[in-house]
N, C-alpha and C positions, 0 to 999 in steps of 0.2 A: 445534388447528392449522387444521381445515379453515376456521375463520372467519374466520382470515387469508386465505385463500387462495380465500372463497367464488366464486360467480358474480356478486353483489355486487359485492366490492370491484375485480375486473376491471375489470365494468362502468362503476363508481362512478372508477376509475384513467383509462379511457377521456374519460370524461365532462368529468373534468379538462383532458383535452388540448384540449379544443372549446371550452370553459368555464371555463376560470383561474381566472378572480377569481373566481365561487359556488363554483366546486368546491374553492378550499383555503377559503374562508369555512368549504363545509360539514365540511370535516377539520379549521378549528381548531376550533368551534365545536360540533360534532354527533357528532365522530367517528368520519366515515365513512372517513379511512385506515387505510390498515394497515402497522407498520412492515417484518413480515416479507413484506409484498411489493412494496416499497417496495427491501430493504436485493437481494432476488431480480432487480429491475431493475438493479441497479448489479453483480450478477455477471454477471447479462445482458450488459449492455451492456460488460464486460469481456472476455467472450466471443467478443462481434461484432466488438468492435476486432483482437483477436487473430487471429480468423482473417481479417479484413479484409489485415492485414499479410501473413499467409502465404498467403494466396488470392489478392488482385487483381493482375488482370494486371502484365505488369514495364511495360507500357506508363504506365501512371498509377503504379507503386508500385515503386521503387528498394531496398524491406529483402529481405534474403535471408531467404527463409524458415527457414533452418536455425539461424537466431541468433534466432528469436522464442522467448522463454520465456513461456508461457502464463499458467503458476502466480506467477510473478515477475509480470507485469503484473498478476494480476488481486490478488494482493498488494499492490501499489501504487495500484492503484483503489480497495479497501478501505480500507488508509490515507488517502488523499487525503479520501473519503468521509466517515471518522472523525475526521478534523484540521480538515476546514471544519465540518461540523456543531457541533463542539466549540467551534470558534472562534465561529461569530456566535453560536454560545448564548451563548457567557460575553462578546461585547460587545454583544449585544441585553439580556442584563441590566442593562448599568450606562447604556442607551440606552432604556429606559421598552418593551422589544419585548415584547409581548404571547404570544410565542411560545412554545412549551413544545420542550424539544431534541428529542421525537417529531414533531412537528410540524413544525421544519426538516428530519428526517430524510427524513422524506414526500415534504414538497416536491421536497427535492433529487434524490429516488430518482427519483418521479416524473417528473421532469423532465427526465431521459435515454431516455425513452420514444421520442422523435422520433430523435434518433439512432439509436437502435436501430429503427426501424424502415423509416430512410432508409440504415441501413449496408449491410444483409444484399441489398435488391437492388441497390445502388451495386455493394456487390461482383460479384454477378454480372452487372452487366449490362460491368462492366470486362473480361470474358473476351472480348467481344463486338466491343470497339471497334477505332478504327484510328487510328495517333500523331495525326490530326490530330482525332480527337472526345473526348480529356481533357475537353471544357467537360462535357460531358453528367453526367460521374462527378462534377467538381469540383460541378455546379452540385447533382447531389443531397447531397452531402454538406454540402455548406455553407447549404444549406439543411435539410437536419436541423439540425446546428449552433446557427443561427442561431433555431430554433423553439423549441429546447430552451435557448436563453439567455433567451430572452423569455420561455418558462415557469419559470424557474427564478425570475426576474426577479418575476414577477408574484406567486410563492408566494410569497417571502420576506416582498413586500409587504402581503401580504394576511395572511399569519401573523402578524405582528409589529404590524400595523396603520400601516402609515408611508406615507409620500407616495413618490414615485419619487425625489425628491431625495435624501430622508431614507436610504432603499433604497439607493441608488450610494454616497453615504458610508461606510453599516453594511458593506457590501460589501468594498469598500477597505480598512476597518481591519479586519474580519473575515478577509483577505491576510494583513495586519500581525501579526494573533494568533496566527495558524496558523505562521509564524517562527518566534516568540517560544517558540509550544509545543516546537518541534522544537531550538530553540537549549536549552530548558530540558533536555529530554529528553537532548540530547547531554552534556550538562553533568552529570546524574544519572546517566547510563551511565560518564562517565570516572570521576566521583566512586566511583562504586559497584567500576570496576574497580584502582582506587587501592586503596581499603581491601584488599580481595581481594589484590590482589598483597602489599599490608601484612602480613597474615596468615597468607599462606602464605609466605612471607620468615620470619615469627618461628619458625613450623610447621616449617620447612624447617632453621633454625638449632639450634631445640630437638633433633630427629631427632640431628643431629651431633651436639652436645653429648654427647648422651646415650647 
């Protein structure tokens, strides 16, 4: 495990952020990501959000801390995680993507680095403010945001080998799949609970009978 997690792949994670394009070249190519710290940013960054909600001032932030559920969010961040990853694997397969689904995972993971590291002083420096300086909190956040789209942006493109056009496409129906997965899933969940109640219905009749 420690090689996941060397001084390396830190490094090598940082590097990424200054350096997009070489640095997922050298994770699709050389191997220099790592997924398990990779998948460690995205509970990060589930972390940060969370306590962003219950932490920042009420001046900038309207949720009641008492209705934040932590393990619920960062559930749904893992989900989300696993449903797009999934998703433009299986339409970068049938789209010539170069990509291997570790290798989006990377990306993605990596790519929430900038928010995470625009979140935690955003938040505190929201303790700080006064109703008329929200710009200061919006403007760090939405520039983490906004850095971590462009890096997300540039991995996929550089994994996959596609042009930016090509990229915004994959992207969009990579949405579209991620649906699809969750309509399918719902549909195998009722299905699965049908038979189930079918069975204990017969379960249930046999009993009397007998």
């Amino acid at each position: 495990m420690k090689k996941y997690f060397s001084k390396d792949k830190w490094q090598f994670m940082f590097y990424t952020m200054t350096h997009p394009a070489d640095g997922f070249y050298e994770i699709r190519h050389r191997e220099q990501g790592s997924v398990p710290l990779a998948v460690a940013m995205v509970i990060l960054f589930s972390i940060c959000f969370s306590m962003n909600r219950m932490l920042a001032s009420f001046v900038v932030n309207d949720v009641d801390p008492r209705t934040v559920d932590s393990l619920r969010e960062l559930s749904a961040v893992l989900l989300l995680y696993l449903l797009f990853c999934v998703g433009n694997w299986s339409i970068t397969c049938l789209m010539e993507g170069e990509g291997r689904l570790k290798d989006i995972a990377i990306a993605v993971g990596y790519s929430l680095v900038p928010m995470i590291v625009t979140m935690v002083p955003a938040t505190i420096l929201s303790q700080g403010i006064a109703d008329n300086e929200e710009a200061f909190y919006t403007m760090l956040i939405v520039v983490g945001i906004g850095y971590s789209v462009i890096i997300a942006l540039i991995g996929i493109m550089q994994v996959h080998n596609y042009t930016l056009g090509k990229t915004i496409v994959v992207l969009f129906l990579t949405f579209i799949a991620m649906f699809i997965i969750i309509f399918v899933c719902l549909l195998l969940a009722d299905l699965v609970n049908q038979i189930y109640n079918f069975f204990y219905s017969l379960y249930t009749e046999i009993i009397f009978r007998n």
